[in-house]
C-alpha positions in Angstrom: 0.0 0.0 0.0 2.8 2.3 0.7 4.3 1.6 -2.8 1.2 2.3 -4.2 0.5 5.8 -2.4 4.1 6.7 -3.1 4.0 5.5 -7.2 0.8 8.1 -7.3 2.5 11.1 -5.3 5.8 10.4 -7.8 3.6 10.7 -10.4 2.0 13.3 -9.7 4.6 15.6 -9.0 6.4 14.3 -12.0 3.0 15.5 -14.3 3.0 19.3 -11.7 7.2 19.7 -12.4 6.6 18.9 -16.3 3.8 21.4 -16.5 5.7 23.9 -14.7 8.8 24.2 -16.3 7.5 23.3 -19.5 5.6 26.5 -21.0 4.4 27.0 -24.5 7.6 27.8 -26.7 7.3 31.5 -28.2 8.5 31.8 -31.8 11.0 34.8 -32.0 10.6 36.6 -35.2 12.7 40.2 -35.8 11.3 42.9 -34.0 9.8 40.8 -31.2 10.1 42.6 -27.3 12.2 40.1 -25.2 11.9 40.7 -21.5 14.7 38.9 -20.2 15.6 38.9 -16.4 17.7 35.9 -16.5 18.5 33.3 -19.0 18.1 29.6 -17.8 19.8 27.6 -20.7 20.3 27.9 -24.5 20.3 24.6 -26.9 24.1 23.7 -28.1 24.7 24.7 -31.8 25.3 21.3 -34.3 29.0 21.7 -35.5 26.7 22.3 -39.6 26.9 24.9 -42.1 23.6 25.7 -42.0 20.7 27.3 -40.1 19.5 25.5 -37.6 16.6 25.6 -34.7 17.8 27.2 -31.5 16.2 27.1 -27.7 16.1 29.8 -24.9 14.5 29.1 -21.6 14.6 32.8 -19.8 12.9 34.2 -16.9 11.3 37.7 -17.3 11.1 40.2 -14.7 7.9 38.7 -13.1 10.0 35.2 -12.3 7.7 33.8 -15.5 9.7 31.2 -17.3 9.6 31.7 -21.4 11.0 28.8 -23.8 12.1 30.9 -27.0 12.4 29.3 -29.9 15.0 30.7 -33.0 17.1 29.9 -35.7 21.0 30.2 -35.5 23.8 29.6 -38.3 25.8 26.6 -37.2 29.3 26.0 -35.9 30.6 24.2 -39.0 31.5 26.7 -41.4 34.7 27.4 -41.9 36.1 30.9 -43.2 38.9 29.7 -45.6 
């Protein structure tokens, strides 16, 4: 029975954390008004030459938590 109650609470608090930190990502586009307090994490950049999605998870200045989604050039051109 213990299991049981503690396999629901898990579970539950698994679903809560998932829908908390998981907002609706916002597609940036030029001229969009970023209210950035601080930045959480931003994706890696593939080592391609080519353009490529990006992610920002930021805080605003209201502690709400923002997933911004761009596009960046990749790390794998070379200048030669």
């Amino acid at each position: 029975m213990k299991t049981l109650i503690a396999m629901c609470l898990a579970s539950f608090a698994t679903v809560a954390l998932a829908n908390e930190t998981s907002p609706t990502p916002e597609q940036y586009t030029y001229g969009t008004k970023l209210d950035i307090a601080k930045v959480i994490s931003v994706s890696e950049v593939p080592q391609v030459c080519e353009v490529v999605p990006a992610k920002m998870i930021y805080e605003d200045h209201q502690g709400q938590r923002h997933v911004l989604e761009y596009h960046v050039m990749g790390d794998g051109c070379s200048l030669h």
